[in-house]
C-alpha positions in Angstrom: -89.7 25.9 33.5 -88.6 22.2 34.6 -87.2 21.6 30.6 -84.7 25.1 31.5 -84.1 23.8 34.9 -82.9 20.3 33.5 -81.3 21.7 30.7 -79.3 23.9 33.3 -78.4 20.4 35.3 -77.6 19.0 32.3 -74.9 22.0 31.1 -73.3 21.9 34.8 -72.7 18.3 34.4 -70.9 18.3 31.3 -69.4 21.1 32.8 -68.0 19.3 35.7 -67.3 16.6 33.7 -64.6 18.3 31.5 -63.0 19.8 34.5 -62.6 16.8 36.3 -61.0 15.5 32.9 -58.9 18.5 32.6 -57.5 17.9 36.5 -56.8 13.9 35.9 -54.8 14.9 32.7 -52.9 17.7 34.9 -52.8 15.3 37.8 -51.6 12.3 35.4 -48.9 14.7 33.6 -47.7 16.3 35.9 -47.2 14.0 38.7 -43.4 13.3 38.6 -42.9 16.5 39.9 -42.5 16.7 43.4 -41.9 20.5 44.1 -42.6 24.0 42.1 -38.7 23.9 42.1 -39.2 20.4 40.0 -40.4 22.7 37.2 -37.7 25.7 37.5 -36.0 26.5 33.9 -32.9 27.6 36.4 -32.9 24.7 38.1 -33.0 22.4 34.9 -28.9 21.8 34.4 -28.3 21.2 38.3 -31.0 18.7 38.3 -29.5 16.7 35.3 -26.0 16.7 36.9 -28.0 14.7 40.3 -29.7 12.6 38.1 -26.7 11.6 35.8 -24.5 11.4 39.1 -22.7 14.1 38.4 -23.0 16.3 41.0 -24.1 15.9 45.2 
């Protein structure tokens, strides 16, 4: 019973482990973005023209 119990620790662990990997990837790649509006396919050409200057 204790070898299933650590063997059960030991699964969640790894577990945790690769999710918390998964999130600091997301976290890392995604963190220019400051809004959901950031990421908009509409949105894309209006925010080139602010970034180039071209538009207000």
């Amino acid at each position: 019973m204790k070898t299933k119990r650590s063997e059960t620790l030991l699964v969640q662990t790894l577990k945790k482990q690769r999710l918390d990997r998964e999130f600091s990837w997301i976290s890392r790649e995604f963190a220019h973005f400051l809004t959901l509006t950031d990421l908009d396919v509409d949105n894309a050409p209006y925010k080139q023209a602010v970034e180039l200057g071209l538009a207000e």
